[in-house]
N, C-alpha and C positions, 0 to 999 in steps of 0.2 A: 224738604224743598219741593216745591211742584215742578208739575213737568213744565210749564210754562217758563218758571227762570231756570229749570235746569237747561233748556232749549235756549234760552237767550245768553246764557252763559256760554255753551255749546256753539255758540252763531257766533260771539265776539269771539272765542279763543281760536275759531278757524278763519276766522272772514280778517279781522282786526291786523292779527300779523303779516297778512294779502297784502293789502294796501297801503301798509305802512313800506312793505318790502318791494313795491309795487313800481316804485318808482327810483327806485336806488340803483347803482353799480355796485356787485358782488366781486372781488378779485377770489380766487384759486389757484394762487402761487401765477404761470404766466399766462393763464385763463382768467377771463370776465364772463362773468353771468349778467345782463341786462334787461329790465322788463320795462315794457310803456304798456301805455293804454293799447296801442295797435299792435306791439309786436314782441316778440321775446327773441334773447341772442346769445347765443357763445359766441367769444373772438377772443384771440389770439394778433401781436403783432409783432412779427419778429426783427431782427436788428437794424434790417434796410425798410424799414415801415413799412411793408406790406403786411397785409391784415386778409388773415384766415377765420373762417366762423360758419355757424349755421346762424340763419335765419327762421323763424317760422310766425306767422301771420296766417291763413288760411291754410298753407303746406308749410312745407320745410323747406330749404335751398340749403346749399352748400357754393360757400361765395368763396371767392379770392379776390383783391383789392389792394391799388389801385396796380390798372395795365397800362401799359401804351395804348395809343392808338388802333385797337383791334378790328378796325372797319378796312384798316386801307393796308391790311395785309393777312394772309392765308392762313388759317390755326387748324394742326392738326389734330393737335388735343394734346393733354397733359399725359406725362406717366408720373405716377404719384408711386412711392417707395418709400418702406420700412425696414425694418431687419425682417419681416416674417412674409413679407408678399408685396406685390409691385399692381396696380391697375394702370390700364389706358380708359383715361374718358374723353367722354363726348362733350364738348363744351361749347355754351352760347354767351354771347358777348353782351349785356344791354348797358344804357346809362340810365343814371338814378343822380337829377341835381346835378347834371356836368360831372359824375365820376365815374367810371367803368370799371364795370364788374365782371370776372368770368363768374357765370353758372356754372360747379359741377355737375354734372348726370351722376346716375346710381350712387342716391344717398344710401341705401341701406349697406354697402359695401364700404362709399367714404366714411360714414358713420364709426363701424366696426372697428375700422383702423384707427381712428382720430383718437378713440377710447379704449385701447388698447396697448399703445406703442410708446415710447416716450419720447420720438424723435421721427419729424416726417417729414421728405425731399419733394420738391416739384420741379418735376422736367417740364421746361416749358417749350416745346417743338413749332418752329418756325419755318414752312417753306422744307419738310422734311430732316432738319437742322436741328438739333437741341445748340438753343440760345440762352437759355437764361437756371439756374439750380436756386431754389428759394425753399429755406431751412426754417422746420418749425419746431417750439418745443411744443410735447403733449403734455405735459406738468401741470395738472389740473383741468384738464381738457374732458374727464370725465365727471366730474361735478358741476362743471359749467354744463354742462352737454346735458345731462339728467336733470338740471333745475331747469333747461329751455324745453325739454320736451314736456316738464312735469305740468309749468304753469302754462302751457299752449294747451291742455286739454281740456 
């Protein structure tokens, strides 16, 4: 064979299954792997429909989805809990299409845990108050998570 079709052959067996994959929903038991043209995504939704994931499009984000109204009242931030370690973060509020999303801060920490654990809590603190406990599974949250970083680079 020449180098030519070995090369074209080499280009459809990596490129071909890209794009075919490209546009699909991947499940991972209770993880989804998502790719479009703009953006790649892990999420996760658990029993009360909120929805946990990374984003990445130019960076990475660590979302949570949907909140209340988080304009017309005080957020002190989340403490996120595992069996192996607890974070407090920093979090900003935006909407995207009339839905509101918390931004987490320090992905490479929520990261770690998300892909590690198999079970992950969110305090969600109001006005000094925990108001709200929002239960995730990790059940696949490492495959989802490895195909969103793989195909964002």
């Amino acid at each position: 064979m020449s180098t030519k079709v070995i090369g074209k052959c080499l280009f459809l067996t990596l490129l071909l299954p890209a794009l075919v994959f490209a546009q699909q929903e991947i499940r991972y038991k209770d993880w989804a792997f998502k790719s479009s043209d703009t953006f790649n995504s892990a999420f996760t939704v658990n029993t009360n429909g909120q929805e946990l994931g990374i984003v990445c499009k130019d960076r990475c984000l660590v979302y949570f989805s949907p909140v209340e109204d988080c304009t017309n009242r005080k957020i002190n931030g989340y403490l996120i809990s595992s069996r192996r370690q607890t974070l407090k973060l920093d979090i900003s509020c935006v909407t995207h299409e009339k839905v509101k999303f918390l931004i987490l801060e320090d992905l490479v920490n929520i990261k770690n845990m998300l892909m590690t654990n198999e079970i992950i809590y969110f305090f969600f603190e109001v006005d000094n108050f925990p108001s709200e406990v929002s239960i995730f599974s990790l059940d696949g949250a490492l495959q989802a998570i490895n195909n969103t970083y793989m195909f964002s680079k």
